[in-house]
mmCIF file of the N, C-alpha and C atoms, coordinates in Angstrom:
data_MODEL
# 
_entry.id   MODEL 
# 
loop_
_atom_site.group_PDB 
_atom_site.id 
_atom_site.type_symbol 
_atom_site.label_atom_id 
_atom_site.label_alt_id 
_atom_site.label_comp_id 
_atom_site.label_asym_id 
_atom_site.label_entity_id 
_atom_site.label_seq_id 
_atom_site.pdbx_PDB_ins_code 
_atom_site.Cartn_x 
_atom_site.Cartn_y 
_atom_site.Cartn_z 
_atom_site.occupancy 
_atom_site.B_iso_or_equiv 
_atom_site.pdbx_formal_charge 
_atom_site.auth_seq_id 
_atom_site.auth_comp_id 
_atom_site.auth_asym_id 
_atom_site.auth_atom_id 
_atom_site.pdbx_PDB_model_num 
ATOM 1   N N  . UNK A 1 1  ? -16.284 6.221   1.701   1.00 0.00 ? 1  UNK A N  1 
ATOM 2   C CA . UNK A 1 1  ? -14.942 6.515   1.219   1.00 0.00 ? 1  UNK A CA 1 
ATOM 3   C C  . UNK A 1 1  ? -14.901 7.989   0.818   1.00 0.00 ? 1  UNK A C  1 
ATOM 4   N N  . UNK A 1 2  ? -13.794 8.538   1.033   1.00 0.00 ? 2  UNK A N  1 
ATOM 5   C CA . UNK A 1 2  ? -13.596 9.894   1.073   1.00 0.00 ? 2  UNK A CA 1 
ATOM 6   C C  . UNK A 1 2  ? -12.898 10.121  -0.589  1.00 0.00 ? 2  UNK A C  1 
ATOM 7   N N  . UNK A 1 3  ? -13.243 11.020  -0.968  1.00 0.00 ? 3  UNK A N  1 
ATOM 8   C CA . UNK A 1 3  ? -12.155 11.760  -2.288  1.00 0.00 ? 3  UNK A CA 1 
ATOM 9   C C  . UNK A 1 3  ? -11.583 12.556  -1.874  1.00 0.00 ? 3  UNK A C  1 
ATOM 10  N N  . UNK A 1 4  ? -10.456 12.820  -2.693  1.00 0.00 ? 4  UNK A N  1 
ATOM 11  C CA . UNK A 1 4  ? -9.373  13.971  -2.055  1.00 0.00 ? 4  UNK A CA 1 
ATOM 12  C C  . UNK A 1 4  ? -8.342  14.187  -3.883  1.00 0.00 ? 4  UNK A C  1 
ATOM 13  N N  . UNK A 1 5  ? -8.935  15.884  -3.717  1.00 0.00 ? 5  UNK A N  1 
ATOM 14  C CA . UNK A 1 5  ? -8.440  16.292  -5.280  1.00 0.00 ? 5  UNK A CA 1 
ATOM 15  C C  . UNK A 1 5  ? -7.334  17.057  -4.908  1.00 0.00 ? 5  UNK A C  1 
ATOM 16  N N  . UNK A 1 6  ? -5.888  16.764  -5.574  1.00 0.00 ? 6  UNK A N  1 
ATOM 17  C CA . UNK A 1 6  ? -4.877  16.912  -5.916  1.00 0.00 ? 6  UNK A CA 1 
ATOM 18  C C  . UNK A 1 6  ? -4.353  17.582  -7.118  1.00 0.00 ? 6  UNK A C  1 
ATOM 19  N N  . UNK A 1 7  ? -3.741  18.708  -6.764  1.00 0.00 ? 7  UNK A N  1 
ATOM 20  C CA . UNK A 1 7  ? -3.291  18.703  -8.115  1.00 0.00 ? 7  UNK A CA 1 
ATOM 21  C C  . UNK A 1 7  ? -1.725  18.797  -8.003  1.00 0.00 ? 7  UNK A C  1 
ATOM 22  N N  . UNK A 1 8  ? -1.209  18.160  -9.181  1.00 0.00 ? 8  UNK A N  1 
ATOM 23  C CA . UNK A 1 8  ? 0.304   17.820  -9.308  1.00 0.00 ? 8  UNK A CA 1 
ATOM 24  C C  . UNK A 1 8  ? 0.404   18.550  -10.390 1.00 0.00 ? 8  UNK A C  1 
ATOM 25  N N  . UNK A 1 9  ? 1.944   19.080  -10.359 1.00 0.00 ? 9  UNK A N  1 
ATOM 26  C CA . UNK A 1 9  ? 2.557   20.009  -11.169 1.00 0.00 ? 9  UNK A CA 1 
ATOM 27  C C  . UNK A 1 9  ? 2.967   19.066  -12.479 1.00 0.00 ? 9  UNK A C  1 
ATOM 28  N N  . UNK A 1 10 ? 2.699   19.414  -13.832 1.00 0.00 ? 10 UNK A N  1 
ATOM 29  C CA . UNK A 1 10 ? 2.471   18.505  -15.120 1.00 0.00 ? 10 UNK A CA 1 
ATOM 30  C C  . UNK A 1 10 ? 4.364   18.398  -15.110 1.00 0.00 ? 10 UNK A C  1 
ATOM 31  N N  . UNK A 1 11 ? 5.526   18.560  -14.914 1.00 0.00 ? 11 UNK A N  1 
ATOM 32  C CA . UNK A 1 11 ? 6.326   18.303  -14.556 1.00 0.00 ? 11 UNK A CA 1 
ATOM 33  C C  . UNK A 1 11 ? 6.915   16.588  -14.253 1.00 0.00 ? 11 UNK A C  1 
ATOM 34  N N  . UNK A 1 12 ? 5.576   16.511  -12.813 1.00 0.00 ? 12 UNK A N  1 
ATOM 35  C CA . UNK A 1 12 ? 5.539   15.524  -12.391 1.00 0.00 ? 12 UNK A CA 1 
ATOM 36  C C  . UNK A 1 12 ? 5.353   14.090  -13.188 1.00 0.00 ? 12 UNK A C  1 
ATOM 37  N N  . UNK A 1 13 ? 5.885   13.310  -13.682 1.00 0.00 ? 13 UNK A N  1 
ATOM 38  C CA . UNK A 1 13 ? 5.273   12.310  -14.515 1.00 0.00 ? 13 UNK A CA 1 
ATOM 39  C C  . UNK A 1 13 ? 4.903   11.387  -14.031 1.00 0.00 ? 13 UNK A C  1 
ATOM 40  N N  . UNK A 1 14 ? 3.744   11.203  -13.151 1.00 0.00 ? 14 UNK A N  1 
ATOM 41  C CA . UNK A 1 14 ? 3.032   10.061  -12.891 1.00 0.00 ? 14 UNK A CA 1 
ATOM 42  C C  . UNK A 1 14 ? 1.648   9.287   -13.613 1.00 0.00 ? 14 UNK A C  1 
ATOM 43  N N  . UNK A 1 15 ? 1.730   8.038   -13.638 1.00 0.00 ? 15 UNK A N  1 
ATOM 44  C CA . UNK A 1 15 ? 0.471   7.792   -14.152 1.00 0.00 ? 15 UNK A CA 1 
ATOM 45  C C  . UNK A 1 15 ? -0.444  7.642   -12.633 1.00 0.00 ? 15 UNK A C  1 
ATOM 46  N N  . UNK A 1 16 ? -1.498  7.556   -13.241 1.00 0.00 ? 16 UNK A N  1 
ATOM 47  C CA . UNK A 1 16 ? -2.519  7.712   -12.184 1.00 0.00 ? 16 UNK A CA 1 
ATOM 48  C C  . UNK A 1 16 ? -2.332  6.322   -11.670 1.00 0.00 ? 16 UNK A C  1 
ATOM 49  N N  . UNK A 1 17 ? -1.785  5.342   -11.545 1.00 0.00 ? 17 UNK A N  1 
ATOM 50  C CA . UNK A 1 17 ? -1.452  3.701   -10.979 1.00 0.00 ? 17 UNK A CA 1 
ATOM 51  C C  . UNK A 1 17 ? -0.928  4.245   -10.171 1.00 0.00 ? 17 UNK A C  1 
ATOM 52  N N  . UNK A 1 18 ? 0.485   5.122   -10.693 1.00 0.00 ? 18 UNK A N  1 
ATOM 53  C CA . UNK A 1 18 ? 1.263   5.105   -9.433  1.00 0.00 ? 18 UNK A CA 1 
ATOM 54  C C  . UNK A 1 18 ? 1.258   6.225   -8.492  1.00 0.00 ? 18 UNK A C  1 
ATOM 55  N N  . UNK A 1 19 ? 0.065   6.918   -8.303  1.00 0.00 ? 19 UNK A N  1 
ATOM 56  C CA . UNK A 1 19 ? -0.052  8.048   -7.787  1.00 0.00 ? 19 UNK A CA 1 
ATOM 57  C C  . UNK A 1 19 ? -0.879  6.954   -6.452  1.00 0.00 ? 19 UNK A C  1 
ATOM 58  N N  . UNK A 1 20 ? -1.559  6.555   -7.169  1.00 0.00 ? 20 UNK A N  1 
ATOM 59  C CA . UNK A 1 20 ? -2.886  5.724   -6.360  1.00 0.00 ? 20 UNK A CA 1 
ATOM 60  C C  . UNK A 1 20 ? -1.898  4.332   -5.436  1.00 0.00 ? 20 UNK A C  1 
ATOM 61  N N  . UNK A 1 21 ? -0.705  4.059   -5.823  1.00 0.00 ? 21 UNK A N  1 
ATOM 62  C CA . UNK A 1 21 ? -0.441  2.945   -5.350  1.00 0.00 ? 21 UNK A CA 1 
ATOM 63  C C  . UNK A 1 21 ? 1.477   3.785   -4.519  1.00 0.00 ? 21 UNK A C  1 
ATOM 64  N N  . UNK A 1 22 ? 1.758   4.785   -4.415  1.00 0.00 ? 22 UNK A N  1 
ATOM 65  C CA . UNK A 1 22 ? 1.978   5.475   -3.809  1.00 0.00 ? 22 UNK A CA 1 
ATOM 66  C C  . UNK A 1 22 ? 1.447   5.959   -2.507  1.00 0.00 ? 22 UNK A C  1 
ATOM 67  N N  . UNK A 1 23 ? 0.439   6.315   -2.696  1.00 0.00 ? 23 UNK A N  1 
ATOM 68  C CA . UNK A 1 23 ? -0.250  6.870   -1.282  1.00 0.00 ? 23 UNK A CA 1 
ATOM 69  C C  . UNK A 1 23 ? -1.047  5.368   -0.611  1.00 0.00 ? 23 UNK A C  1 
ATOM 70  N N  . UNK A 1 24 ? -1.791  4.374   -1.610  1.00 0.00 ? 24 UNK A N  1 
ATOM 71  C CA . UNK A 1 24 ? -1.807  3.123   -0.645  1.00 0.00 ? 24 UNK A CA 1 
ATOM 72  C C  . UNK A 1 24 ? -0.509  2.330   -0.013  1.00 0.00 ? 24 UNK A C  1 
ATOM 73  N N  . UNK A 1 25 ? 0.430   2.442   -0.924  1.00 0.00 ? 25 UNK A N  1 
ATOM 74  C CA . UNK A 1 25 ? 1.486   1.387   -0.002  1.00 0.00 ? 25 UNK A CA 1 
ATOM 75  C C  . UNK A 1 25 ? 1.757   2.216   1.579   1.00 0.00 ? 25 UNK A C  1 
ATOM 76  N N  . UNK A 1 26 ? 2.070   3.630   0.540   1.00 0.00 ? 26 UNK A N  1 
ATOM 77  C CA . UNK A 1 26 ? 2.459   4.264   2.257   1.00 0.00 ? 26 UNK A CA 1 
ATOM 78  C C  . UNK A 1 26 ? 1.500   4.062   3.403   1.00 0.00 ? 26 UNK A C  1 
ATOM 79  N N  . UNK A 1 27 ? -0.164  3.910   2.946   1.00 0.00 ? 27 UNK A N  1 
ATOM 80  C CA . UNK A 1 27 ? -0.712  4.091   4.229   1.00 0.00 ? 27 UNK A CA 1 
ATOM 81  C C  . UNK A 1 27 ? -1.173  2.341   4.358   1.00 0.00 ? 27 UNK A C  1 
ATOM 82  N N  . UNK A 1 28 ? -0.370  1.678   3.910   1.00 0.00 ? 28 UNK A N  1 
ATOM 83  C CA . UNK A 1 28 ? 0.036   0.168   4.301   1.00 0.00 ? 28 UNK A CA 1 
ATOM 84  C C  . UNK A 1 28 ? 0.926   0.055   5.346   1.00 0.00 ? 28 UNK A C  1 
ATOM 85  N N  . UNK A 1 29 ? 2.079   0.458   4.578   1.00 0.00 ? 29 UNK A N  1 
ATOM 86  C CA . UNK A 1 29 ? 3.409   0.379   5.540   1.00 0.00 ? 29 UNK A CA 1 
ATOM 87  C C  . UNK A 1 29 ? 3.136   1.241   6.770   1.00 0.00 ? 29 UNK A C  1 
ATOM 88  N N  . UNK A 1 30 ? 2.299   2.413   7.304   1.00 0.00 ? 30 UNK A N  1 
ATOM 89  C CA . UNK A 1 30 ? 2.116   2.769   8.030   1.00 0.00 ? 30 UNK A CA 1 
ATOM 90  C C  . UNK A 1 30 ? 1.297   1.897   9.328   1.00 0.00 ? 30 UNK A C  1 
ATOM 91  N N  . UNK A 1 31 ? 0.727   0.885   8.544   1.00 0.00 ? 31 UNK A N  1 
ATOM 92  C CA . UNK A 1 31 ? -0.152  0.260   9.244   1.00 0.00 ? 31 UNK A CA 1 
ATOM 93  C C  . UNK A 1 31 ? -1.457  1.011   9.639   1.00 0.00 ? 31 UNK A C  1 
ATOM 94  N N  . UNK A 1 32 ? -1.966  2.137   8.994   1.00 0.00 ? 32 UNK A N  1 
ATOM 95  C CA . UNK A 1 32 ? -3.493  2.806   8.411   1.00 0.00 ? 32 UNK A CA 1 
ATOM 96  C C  . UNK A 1 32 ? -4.193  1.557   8.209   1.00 0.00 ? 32 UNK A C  1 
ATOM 97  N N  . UNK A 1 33 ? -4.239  0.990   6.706   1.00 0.00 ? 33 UNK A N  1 
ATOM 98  C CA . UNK A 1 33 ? -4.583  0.223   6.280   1.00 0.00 ? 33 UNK A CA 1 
ATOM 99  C C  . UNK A 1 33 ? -4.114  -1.368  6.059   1.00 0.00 ? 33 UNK A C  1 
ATOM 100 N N  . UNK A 1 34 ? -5.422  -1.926  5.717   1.00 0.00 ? 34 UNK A N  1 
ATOM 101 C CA . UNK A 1 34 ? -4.694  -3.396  5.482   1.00 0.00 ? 34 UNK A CA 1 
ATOM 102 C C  . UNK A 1 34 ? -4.135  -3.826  3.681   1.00 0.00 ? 34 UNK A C  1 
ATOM 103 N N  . UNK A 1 35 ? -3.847  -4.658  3.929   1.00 0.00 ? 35 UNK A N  1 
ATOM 104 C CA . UNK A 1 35 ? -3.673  -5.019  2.460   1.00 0.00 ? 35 UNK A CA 1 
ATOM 105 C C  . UNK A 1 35 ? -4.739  -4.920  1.386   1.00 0.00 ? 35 UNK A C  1 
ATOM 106 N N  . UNK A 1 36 ? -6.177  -5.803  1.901   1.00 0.00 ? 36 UNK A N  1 
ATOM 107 C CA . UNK A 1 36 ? -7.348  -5.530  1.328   1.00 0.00 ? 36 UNK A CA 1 
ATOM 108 C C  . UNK A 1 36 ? -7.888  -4.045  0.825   1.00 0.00 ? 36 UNK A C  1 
ATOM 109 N N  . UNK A 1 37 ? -7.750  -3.114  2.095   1.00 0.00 ? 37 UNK A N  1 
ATOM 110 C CA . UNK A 1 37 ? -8.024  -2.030  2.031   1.00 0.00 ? 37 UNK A CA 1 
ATOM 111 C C  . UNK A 1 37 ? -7.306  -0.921  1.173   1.00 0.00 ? 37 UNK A C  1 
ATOM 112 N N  . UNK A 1 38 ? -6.150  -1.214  1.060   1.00 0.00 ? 38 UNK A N  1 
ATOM 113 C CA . UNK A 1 38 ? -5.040  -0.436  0.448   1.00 0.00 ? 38 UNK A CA 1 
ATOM 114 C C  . UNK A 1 38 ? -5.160  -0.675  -1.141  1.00 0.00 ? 38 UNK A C  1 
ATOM 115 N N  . UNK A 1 39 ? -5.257  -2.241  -1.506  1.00 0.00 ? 39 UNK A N  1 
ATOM 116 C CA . UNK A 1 39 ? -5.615  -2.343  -2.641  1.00 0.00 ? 39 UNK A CA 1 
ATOM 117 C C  . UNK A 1 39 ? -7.386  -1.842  -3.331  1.00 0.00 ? 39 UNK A C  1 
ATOM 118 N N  . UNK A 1 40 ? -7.825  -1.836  -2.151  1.00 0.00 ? 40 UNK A N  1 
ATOM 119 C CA . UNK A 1 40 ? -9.015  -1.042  -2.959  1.00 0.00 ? 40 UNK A CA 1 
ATOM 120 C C  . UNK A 1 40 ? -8.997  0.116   -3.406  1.00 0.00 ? 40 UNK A C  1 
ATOM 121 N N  . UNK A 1 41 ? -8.231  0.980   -2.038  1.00 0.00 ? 41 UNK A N  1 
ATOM 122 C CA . UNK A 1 41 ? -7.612  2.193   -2.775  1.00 0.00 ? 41 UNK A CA 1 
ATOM 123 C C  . UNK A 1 41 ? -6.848  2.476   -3.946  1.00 0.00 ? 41 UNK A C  1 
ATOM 124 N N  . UNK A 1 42 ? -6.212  1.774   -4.133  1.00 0.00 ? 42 UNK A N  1 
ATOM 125 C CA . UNK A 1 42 ? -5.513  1.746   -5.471  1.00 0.00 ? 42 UNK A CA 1 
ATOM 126 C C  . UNK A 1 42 ? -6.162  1.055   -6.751  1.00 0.00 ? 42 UNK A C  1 
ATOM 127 N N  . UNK A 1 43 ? -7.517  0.941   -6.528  1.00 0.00 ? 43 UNK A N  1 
ATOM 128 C CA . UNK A 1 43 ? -8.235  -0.198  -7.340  1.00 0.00 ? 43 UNK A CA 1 
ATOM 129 C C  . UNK A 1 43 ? -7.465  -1.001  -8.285  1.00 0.00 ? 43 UNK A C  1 
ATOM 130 N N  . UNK A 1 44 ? -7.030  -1.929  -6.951  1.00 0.00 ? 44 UNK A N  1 
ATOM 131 C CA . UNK A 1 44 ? -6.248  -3.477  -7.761  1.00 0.00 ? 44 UNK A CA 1 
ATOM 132 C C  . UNK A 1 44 ? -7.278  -4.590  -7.093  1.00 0.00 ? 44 UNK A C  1 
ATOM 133 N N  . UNK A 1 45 ? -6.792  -5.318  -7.217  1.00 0.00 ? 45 UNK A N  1 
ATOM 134 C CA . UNK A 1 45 ? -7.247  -6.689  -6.463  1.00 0.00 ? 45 UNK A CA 1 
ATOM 135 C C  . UNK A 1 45 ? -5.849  -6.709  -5.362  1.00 0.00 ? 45 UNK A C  1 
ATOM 136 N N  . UNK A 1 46 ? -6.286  -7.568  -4.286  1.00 0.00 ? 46 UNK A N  1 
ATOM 137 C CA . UNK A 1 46 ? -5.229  -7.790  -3.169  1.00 0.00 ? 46 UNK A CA 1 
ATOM 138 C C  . UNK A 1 46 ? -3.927  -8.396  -3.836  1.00 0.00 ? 46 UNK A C  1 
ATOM 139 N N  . UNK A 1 47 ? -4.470  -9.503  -4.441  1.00 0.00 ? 47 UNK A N  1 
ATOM 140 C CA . UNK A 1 47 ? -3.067  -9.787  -4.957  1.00 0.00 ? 47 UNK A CA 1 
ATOM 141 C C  . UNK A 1 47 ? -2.257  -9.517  -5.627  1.00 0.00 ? 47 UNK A C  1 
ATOM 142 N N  . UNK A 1 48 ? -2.347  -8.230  -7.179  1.00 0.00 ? 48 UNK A N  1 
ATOM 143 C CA . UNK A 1 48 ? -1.575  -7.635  -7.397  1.00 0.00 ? 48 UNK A CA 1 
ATOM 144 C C  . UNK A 1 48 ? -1.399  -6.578  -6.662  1.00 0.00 ? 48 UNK A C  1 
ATOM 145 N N  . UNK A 1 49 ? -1.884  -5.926  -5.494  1.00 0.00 ? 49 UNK A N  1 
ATOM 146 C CA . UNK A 1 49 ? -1.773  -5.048  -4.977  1.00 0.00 ? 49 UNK A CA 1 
ATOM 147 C C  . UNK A 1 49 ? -0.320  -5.442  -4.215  1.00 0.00 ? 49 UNK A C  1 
ATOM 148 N N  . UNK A 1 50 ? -0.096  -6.337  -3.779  1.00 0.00 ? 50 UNK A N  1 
ATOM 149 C CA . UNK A 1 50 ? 0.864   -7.133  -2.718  1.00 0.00 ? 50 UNK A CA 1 
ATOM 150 C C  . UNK A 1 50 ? 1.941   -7.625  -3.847  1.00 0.00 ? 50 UNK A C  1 
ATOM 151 N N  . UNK A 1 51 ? 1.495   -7.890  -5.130  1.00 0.00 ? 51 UNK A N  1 
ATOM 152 C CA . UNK A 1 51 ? 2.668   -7.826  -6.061  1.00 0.00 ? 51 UNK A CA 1 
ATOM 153 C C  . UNK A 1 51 ? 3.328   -7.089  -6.137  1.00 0.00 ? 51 UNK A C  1 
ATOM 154 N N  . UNK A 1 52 ? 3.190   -5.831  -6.770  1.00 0.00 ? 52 UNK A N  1 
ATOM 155 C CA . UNK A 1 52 ? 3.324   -4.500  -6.997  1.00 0.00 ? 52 UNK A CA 1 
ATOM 156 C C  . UNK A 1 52 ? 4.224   -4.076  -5.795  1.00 0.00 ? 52 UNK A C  1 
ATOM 157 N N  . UNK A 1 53 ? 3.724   -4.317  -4.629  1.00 0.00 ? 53 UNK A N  1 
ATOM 158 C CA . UNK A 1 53 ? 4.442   -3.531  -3.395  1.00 0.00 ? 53 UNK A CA 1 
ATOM 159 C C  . UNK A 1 53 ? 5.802   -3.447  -3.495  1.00 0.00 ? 53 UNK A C  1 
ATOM 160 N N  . UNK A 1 54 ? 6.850   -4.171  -3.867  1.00 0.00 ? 54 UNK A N  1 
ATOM 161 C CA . UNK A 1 54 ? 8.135   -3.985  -3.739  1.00 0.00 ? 54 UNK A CA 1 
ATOM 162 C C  . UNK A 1 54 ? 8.397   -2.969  -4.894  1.00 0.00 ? 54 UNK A C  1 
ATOM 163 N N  . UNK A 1 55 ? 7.892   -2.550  -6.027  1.00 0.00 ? 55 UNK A N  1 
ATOM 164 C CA . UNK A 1 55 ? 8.439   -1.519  -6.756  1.00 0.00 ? 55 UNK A CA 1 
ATOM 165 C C  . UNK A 1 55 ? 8.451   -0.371  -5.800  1.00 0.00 ? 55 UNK A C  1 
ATOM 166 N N  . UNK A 1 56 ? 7.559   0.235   -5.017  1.00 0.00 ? 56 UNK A N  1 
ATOM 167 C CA . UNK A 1 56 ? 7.089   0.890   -4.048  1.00 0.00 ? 56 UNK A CA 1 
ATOM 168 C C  . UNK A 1 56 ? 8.024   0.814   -2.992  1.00 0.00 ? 56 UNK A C  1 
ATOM 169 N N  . UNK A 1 57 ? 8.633   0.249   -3.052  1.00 0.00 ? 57 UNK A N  1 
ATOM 170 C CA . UNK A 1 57 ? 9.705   0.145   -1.391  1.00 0.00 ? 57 UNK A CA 1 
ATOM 171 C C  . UNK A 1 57 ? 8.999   -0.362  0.018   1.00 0.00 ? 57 UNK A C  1 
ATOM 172 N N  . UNK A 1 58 ? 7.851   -1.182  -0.081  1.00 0.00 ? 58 UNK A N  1 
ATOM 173 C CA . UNK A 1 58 ? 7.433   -1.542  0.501   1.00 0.00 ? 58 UNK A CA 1 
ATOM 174 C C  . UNK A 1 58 ? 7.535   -3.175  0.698   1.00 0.00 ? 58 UNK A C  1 
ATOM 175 N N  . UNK A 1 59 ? 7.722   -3.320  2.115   1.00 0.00 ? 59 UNK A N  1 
ATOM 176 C CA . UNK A 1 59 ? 7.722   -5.041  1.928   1.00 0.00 ? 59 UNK A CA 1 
ATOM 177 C C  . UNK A 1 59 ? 5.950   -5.482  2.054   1.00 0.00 ? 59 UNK A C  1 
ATOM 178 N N  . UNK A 1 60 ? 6.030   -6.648  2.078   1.00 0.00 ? 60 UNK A N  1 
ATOM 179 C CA . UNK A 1 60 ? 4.416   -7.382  2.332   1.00 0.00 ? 60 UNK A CA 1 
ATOM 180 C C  . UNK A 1 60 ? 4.524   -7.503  3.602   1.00 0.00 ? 60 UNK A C  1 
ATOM 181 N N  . UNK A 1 61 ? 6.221   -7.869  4.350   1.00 0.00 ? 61 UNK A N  1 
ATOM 182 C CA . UNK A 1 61 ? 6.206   -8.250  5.573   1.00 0.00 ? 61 UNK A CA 1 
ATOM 183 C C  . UNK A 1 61 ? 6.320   -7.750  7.047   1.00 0.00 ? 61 UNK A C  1 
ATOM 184 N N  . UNK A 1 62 ? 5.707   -7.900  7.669   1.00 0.00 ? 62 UNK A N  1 
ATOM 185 C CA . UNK A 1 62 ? 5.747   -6.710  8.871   1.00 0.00 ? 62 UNK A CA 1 
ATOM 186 C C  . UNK A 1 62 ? 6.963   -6.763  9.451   1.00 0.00 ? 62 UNK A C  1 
ATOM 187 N N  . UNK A 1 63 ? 7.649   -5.145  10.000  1.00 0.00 ? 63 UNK A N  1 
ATOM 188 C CA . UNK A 1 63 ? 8.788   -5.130  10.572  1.00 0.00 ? 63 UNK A CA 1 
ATOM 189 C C  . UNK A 1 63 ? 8.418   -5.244  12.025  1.00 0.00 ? 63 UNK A C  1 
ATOM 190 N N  . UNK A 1 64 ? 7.202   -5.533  12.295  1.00 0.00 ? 64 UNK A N  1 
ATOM 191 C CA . UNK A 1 64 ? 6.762   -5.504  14.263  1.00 0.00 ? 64 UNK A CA 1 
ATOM 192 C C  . UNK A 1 64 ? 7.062   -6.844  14.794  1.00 0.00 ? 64 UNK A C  1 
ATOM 193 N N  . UNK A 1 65 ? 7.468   -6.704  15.702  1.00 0.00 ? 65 UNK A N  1 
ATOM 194 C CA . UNK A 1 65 ? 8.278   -7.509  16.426  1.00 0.00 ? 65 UNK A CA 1 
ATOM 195 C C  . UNK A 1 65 ? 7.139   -8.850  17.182  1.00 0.00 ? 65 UNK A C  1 
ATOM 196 N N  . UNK A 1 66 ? 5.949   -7.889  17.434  1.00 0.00 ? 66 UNK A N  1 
ATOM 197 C CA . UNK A 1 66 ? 5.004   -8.404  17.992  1.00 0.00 ? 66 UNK A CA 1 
ATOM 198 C C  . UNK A 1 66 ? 4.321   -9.067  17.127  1.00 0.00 ? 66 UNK A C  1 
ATOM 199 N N  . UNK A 1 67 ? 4.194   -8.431  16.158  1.00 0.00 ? 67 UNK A N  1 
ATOM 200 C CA . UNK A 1 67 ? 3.451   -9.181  14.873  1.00 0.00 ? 67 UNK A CA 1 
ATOM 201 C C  . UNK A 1 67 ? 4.392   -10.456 14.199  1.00 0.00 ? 67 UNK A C  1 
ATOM 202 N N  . UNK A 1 68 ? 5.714   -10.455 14.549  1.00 0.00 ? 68 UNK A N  1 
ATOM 203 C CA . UNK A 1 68 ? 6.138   -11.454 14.375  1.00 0.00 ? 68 UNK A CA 1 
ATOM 204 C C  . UNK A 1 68 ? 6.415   -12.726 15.019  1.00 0.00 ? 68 UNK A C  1 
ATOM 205 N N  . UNK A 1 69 ? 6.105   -12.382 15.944  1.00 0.00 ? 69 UNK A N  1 
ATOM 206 C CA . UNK A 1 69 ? 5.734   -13.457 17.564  1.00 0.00 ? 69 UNK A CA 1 
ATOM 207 C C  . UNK A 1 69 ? 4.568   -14.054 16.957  1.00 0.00 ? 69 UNK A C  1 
ATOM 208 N N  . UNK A 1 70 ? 3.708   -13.335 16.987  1.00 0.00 ? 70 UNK A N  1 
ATOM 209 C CA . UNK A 1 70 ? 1.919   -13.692 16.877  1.00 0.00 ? 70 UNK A CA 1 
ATOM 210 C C  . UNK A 1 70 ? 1.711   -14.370 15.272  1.00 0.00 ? 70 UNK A C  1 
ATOM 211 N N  . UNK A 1 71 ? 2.881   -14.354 14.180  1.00 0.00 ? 71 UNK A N  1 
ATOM 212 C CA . UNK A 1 71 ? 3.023   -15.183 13.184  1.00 0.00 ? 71 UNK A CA 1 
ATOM 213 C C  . UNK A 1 71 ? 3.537   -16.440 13.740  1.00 0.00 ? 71 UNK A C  1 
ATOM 214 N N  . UNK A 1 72 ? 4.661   -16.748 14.267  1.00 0.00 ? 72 UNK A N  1 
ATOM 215 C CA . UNK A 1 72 ? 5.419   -17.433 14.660  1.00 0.00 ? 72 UNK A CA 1 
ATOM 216 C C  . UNK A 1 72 ? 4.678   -18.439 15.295  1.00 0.00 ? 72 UNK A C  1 
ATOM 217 N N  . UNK A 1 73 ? 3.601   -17.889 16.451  1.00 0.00 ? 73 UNK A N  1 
ATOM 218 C CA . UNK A 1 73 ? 2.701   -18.705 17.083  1.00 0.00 ? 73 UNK A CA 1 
ATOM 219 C C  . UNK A 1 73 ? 1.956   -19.355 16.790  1.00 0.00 ? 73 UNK A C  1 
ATOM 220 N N  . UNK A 1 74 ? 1.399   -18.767 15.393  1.00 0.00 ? 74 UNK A N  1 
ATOM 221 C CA . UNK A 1 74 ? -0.046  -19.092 14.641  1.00 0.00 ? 74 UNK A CA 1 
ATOM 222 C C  . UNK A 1 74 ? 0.430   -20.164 13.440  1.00 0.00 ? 74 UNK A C  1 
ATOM 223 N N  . UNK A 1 75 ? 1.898   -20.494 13.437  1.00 0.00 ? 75 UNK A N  1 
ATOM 224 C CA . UNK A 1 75 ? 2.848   -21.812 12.554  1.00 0.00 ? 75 UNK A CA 1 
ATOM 225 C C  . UNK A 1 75 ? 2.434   -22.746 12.579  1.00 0.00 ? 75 UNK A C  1 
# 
């Protein structure tokens, strides 16, 4: 696992949760990462990690069309 130092302007008011669960949802919703993975980044557990997601503007649920076939199938 890689580190990557940032610095944010004290302006900015983030806590370090949502800095960390910011850059995992996005590289969720990007489909980078998985859920598992994303929440490690953000050191949660999966399942509040997938809680959390909608403050974030993120759904849990995939918008791929294909991925929703291949749910559909697996019913």
């Amino acid at each position: 696992m890689r580190t990557i130092k940032l610095q944010i302007p004290d302006e900015v008011d983030l806590k370090e949760l949502d800095f960390s669960m910011i850059i995992a949802s996005k590289l969720y919703e990007d489909g980078k990462l998985s859920s598992g993975q994303a929440a490690k980044v953000a050191g949660l557990s999966k399942r509040t990690f997938i809680e959390l997601l909608g403050r974030y503007g993120v759904s849990v649920f995939s918008t791929s069309l294909s991925d929703l076939k291949s749910d559909i199938a697996n019913a």
